[in-house]
DOZAPA-356733 format. One record per residue (C-alpha): residue in three letters; x, y, z; chain. Coordinates in nm, 4 decimals. Layout:
{rec ALA, {X, Y, Z}, A}
...
This chain:
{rec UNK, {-0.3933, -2.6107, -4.5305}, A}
{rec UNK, {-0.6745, -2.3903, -4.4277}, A}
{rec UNK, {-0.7028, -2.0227, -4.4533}, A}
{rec UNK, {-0.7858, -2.0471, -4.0503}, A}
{rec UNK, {-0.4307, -2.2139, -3.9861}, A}
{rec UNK, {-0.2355, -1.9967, -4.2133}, A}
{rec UNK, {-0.3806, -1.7314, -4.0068}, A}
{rec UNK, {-0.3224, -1.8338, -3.6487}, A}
{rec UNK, {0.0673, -1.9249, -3.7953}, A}
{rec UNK, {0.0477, -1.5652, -3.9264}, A}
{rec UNK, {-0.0511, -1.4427, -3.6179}, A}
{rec UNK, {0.1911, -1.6214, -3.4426}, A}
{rec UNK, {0.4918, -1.5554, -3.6033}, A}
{rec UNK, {0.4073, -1.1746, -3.5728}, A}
{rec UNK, {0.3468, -1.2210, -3.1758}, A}
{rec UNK, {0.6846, -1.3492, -3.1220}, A}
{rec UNK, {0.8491, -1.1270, -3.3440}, A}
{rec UNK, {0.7150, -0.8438, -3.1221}, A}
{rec UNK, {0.8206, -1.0616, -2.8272}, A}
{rec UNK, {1.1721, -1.1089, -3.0285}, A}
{rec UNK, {1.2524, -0.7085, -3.1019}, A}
{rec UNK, {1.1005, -0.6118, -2.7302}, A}
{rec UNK, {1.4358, -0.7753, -2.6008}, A}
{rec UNK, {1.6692, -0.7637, -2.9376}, A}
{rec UNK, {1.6172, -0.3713, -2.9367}, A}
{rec UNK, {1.7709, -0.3133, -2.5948}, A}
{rec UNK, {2.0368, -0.5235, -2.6616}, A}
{rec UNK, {2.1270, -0.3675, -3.0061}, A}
{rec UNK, {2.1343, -0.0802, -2.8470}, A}
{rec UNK, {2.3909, -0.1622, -2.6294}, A}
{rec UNK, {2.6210, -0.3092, -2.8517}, A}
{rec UNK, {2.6017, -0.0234, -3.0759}, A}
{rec UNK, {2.5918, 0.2890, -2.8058}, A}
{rec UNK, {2.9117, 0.2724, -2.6776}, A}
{rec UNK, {3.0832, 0.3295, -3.0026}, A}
{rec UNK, {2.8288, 0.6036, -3.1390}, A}
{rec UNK, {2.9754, 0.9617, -3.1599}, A}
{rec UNK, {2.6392, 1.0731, -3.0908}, A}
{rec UNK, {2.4604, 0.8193, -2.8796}, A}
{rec UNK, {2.1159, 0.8481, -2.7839}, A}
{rec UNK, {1.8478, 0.6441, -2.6243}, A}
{rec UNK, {1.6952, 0.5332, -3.0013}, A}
{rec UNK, {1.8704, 0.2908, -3.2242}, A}
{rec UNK, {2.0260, 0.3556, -3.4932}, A}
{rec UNK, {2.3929, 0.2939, -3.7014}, A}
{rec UNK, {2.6743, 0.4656, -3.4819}, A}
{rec UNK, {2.8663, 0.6876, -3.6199}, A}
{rec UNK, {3.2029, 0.4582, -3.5006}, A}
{rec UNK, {3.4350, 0.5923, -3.2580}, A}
{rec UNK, {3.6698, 0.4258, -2.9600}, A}
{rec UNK, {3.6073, 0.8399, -2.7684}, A}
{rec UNK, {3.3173, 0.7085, -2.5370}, A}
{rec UNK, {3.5721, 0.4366, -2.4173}, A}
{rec UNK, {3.8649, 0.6578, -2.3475}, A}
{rec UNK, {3.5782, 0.9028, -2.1538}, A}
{rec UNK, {3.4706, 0.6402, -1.9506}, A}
{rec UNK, {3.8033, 0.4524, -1.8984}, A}
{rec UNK, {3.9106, 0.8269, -1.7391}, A}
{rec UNK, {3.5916, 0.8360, -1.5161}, A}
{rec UNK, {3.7849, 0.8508, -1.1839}, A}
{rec UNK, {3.5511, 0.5894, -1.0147}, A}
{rec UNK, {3.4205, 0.3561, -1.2875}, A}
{rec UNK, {3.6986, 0.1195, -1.2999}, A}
{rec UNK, {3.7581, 0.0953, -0.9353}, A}
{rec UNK, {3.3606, 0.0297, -0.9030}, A}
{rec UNK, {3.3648, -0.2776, -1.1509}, A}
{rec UNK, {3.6433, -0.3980, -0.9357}, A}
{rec UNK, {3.4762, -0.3770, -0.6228}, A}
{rec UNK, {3.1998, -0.5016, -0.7412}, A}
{rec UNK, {3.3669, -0.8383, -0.8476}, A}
{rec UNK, {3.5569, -0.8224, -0.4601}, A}
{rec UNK, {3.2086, -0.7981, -0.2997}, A}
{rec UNK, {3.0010, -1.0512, -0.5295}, A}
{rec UNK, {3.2826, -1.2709, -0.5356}, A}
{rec UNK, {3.2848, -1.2700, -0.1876}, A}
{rec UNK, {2.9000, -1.3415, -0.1292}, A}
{rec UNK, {2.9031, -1.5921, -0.4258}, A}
{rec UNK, {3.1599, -1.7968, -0.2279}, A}
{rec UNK, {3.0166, -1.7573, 0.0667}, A}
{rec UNK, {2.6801, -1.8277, -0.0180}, A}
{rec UNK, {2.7512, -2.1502, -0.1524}, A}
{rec UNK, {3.0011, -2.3069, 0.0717}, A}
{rec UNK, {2.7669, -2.2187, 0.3293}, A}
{rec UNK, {2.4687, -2.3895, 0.1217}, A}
{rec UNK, {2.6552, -2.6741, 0.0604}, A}
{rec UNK, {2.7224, -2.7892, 0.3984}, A}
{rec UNK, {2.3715, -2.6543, 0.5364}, A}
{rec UNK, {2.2262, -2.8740, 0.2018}, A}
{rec UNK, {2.4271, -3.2556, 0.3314}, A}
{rec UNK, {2.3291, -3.1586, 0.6919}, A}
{rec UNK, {1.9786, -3.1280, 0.6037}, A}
{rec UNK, {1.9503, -3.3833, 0.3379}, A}
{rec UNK, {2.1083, -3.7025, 0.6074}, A}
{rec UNK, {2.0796, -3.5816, 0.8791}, A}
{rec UNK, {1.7840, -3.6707, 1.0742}, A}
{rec UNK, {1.6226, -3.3626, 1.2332}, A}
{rec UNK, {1.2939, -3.3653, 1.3682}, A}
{rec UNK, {1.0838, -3.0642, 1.1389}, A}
{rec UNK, {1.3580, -3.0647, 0.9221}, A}
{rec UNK, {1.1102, -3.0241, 0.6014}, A}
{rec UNK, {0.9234, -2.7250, 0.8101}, A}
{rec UNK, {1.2304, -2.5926, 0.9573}, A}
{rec UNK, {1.3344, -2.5873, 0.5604}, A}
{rec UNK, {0.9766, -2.3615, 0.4652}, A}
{rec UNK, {0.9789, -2.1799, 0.7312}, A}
{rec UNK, {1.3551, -2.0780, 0.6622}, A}
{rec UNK, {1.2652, -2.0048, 0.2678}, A}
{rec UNK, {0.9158, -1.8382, 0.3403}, A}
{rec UNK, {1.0892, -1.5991, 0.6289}, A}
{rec UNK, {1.3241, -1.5018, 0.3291}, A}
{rec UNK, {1.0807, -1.3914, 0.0878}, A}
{rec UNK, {0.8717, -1.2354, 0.3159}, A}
{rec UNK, {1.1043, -1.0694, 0.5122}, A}
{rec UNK, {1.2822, -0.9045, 0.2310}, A}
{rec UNK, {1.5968, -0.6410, 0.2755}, A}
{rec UNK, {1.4096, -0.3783, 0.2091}, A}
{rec UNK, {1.1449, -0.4391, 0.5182}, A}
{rec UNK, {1.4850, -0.5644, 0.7141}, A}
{rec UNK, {1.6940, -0.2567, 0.6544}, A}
{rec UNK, {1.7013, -0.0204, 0.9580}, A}
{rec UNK, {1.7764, -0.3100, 1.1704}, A}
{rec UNK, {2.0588, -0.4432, 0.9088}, A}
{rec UNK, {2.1606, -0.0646, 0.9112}, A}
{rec UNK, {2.1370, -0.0406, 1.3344}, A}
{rec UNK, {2.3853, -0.3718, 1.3927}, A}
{rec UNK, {2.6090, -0.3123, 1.0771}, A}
{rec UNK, {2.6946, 0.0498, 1.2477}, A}
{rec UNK, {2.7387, -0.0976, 1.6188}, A}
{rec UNK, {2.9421, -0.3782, 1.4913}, A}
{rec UNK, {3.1464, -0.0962, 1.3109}, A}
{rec UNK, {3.1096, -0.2511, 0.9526}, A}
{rec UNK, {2.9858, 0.0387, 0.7465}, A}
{rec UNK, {3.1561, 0.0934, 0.4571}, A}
{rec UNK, {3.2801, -0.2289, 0.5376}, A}
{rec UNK, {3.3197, -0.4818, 0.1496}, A}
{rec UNK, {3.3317, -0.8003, 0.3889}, A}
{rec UNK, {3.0981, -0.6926, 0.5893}, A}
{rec UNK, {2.8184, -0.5952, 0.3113}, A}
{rec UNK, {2.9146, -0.9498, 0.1367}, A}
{rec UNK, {2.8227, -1.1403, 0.4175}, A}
{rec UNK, {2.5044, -0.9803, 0.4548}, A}
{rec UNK, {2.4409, -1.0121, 0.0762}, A}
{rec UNK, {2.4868, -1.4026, 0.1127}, A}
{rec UNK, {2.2986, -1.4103, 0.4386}, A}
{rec UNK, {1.9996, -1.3098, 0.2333}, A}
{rec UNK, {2.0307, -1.5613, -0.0166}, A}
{rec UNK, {2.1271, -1.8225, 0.1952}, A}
{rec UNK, {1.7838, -1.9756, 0.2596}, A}
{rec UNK, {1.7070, -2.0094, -0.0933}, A}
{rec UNK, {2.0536, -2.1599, -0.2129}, A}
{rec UNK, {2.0265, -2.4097, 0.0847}, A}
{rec UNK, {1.6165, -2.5232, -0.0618}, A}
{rec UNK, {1.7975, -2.5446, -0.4855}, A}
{rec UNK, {2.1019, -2.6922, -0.3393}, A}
{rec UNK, {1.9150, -2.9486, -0.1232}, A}
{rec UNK, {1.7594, -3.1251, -0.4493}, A}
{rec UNK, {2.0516, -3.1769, -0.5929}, A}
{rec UNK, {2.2110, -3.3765, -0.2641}, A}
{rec UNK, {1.9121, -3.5785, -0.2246}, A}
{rec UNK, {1.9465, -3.7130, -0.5476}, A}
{rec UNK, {2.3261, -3.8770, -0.4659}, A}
{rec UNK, {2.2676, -4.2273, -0.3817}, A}
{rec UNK, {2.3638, -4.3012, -0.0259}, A}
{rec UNK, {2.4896, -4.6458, -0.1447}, A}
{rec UNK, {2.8058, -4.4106, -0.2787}, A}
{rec UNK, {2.8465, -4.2669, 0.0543}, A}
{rec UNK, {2.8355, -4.5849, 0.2221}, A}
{rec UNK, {3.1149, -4.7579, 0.0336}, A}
{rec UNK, {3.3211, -4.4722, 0.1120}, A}
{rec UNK, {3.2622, -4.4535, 0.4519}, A}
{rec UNK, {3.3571, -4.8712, 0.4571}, A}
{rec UNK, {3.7281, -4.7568, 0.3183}, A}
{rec UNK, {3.7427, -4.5296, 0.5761}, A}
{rec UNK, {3.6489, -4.2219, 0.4667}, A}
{rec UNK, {3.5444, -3.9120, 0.7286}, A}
{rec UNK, {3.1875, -3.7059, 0.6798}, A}
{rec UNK, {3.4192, -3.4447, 0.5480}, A}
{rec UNK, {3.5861, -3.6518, 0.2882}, A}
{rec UNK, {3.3078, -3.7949, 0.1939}, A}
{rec UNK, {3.1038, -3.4331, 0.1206}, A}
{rec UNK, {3.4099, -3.3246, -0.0643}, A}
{rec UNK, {3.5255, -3.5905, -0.2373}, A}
{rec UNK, {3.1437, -3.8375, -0.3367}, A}
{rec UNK, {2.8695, -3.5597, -0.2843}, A}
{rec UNK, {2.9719, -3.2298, -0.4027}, A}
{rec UNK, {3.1261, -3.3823, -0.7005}, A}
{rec UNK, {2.8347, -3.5383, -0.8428}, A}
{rec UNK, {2.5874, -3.2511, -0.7291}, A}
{rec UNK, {2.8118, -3.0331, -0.9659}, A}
{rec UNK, {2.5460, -2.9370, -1.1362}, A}
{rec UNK, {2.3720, -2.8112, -0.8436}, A}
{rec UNK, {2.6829, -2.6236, -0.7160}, A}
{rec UNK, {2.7123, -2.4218, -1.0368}, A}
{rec UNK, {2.3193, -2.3482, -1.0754}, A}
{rec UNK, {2.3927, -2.2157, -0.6923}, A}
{rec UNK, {2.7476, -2.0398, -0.8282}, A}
{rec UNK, {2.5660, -1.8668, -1.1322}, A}
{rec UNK, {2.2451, -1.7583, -0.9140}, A}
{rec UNK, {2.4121, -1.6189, -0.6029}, A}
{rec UNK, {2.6802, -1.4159, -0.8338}, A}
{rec UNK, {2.3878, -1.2593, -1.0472}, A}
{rec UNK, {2.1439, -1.1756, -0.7434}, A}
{rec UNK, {2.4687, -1.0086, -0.5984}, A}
{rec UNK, {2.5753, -0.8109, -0.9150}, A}
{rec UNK, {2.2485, -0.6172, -0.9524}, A}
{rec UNK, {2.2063, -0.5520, -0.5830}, A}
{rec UNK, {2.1465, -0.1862, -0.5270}, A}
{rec UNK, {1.9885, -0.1208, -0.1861}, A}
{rec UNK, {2.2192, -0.2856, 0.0887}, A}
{rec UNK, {2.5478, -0.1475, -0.0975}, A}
{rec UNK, {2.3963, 0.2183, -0.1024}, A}
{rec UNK, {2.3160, 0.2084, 0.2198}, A}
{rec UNK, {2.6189, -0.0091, 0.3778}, A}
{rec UNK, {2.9360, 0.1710, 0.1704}, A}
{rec UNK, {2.8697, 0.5343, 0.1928}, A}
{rec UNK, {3.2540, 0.6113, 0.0758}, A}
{rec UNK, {3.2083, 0.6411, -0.3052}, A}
{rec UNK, {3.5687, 0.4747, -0.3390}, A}
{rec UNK, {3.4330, 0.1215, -0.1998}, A}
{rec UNK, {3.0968, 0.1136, -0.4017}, A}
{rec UNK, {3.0002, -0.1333, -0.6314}, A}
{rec UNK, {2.9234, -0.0374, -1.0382}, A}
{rec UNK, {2.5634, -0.0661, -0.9755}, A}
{rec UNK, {2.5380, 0.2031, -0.7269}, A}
{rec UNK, {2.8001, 0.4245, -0.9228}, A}
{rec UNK, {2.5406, 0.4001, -1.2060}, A}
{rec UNK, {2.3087, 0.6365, -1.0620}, A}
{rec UNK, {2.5880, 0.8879, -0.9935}, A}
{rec UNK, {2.6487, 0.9062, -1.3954}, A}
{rec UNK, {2.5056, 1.2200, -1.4760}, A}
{rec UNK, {2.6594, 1.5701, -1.6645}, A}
{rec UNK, {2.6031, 1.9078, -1.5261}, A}
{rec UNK, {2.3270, 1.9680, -1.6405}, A}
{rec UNK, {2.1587, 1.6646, -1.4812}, A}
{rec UNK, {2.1089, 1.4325, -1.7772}, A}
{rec UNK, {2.2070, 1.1074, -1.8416}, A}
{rec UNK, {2.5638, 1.1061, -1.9441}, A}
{rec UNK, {2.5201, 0.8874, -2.2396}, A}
{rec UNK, {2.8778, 0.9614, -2.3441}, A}
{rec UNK, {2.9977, 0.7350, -2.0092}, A}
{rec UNK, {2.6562, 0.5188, -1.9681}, A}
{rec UNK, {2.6738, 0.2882, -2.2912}, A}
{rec UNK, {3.0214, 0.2128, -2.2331}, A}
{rec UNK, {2.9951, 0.1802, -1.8529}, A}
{rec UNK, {2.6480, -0.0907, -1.8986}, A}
{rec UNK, {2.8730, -0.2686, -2.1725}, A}
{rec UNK, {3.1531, -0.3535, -1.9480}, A}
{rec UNK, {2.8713, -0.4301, -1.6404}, A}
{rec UNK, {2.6989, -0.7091, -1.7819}, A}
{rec UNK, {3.0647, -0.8739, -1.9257}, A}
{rec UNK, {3.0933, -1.0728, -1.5880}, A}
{rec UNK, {2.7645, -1.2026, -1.5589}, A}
{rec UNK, {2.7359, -1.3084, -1.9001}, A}
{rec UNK, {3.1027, -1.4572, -1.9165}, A}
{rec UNK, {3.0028, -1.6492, -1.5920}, A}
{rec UNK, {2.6772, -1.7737, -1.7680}, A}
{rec UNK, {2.8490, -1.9032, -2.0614}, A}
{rec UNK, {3.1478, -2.0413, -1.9090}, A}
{rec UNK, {2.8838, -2.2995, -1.6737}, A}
{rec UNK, {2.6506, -2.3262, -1.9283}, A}
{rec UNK, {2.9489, -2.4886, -2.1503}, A}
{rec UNK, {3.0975, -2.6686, -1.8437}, A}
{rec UNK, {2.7737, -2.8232, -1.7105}, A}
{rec UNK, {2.4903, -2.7267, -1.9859}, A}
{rec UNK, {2.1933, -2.6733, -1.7031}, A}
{rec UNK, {2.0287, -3.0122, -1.8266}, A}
{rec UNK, {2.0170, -3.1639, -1.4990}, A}
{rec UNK, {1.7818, -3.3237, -1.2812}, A}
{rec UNK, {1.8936, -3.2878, -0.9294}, A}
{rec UNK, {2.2449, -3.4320, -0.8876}, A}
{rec UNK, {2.2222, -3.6893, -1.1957}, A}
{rec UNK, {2.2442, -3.6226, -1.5374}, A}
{rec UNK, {1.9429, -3.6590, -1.7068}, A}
C-alpha cells in the first residue's frame, strides 16, 4: 500500500467524520437537553433531571399545539394522497391529449409559484370564504400545495402496474373503482407510503400558511408555537425548548420508521425491485 493511498484513506475518513459530528452533534444535543438541569446550546453531560418535562408538560399551549398539529397534518396527509391517487390512475390510463405537458406544467406552476409568492391571494379568499382560523380549512390548502408533486411521484408508481392485472379484473366484472382499490393501489403500496411519509413531513414543518391562516393561538400548530417560546427577558427558553423539539420530531420519525419497516423504500415504481 502506498504512502499516497494511506493518505487519501486518511483524508477521507477525517472528511466524513466532520460530515458525521456536523449532524451527530445536533442530535446529541437533543437527546441530552431536555433532561439537563442547566441546558444550554453546547453539548455536554446533563446534569439528569425529569423538571424540564414537568415545565413544559405545564406550558398552557404546548400540548394542545402537538395535537393540532397531528389534526391538521393528518388531515392534509390524507387528503393529499387520496387526492393523488385518483388524479395518478386518471392520468396514467386515461387518454388525455397533453396529458405529459398538462403533468409539467402542473409540477413547474408548483415550484414556481410557491406559498410564499401566493399568499395575499391565499390570505384574500381564505378570509371571504370565512376560513381563518379555520384547521380544515388551512389543511386543505396545505395539500393543495403539494398536490402537484404527489400526483408526478405517485404517477410512477401506477404506470408500473401491468394493465394485463387490470384487465382480468375488469373480465370478472370488476368496476374502475374496484379495480383502483382493490389491483392498483395495492401493488403501488410502495408508492402510496413514499406519498404518506412525504406529504406528512412537508406538512409538519410548515410555518408560513399556519401563521398566517390560525391567528387564535389555541388552534396553532407546534411549529408556529415554537417561536412564541421565549422567557421575559426575551431569550430562548431552553428550560421548555429541548423538551418541546424532543416531543416535535417523535411523529415524524415514528412515521418514518414504522413505513420504512412496513415497505423498506427499495422500490422501483410499483414493483419490488
Amino acid at each position: 500500500m502506498t504512502t499516497s493511498l494511506v493518505l487519501r484513506r486518511i483524508g477521507y475518513s477525517a472528511f466524513f467524520a466532520v460530515v458525521l459530528a456536523f449532524f451527530a452533534v445536533p442530535m446529541l444535543w437533543l437527546a441530552s437537553a431536555p433532561f439537563d438541569s442547566r441546558p444550554g446550546l453546547g453539548l455536554r453531560w446533563p446534569d439528569w433531571t425529569f423538571d424540564n418535562v414537568t415545565a413544559t408538560f405545564d406550558h398552557p399551549y404546548a400540548l394542545t399545539s402537538l395535537v393540532n398539529s397531528l389534526v391538521l397534518c393528518g388531515l392534509a396527509m390524507i387528503v393529499t394522497t387520496v387526492l393523488a391517487a385518483g388524479a395518478a390512475y386518471a392520468l396514467s390510463r386515461v387518454r388525455i391529449p397533453g396529458r405529459d405537458v398538462l403533468l409539467y406544467v402542473l409540477l413547474l406552476l408548483s415550484s414556481v409559484v410557491t406559498g410564499t409568492a401566493a399568499m395575499v391571494p391565499i390570505f384574500v379568499m381564505m378570509y371571504q370564504l370565512g376560513l381563518i382560523n379555520s384547521q380544515y380549512g388551512t389543511a386543505l390548502v396545505i395539500a393543495g400545495g403539494m398536490l402537484p408533486a404527489a400526483i408526478f411521484i405517485l404517477k410512477d408508481f401506477v404506470d408500473a402496474v401491468p394493465r394485463s392485472y387490470e384487465e382480468s379484473a375488469r373480465v370478472f366484472g370488476a368496476s374502475p373503482w374496484q379495480i383502483l382499490l382493490h389491483v392498483v393501489l395495492p401493488i403501488a403500496r410502495p408508492g402510496i407510503a413514499t406519498i404518506v411519509v412525504w406529504a406528512f413531513v412537508q406538512a409538519w414543518g410548515n410555518f408560513l400558511l399556519p401563521f398566517l391562516l390560525l391567528r387564535d393561538i389555541t388552534s396553532q400548530p407546534a411549529a408556529v408555537l415554537m417561536r412564541t417560546l421565549y422567557d421575559e427577558g426575551g431569550s430562548a427558553n431552553l428550560t421548555v425548548i429541548p423538551v418541546f423539539s424532543l416531543l416535535y420530531s417523535i411523529p415524524v420519525v415514528a412515521l418514518y420508521l414504522f413505513v420504512s419497516k412496513r415497505y423498506g423504500f427499495r422500490f422501483h415504481g410499483g414493483i419490488k425491485s
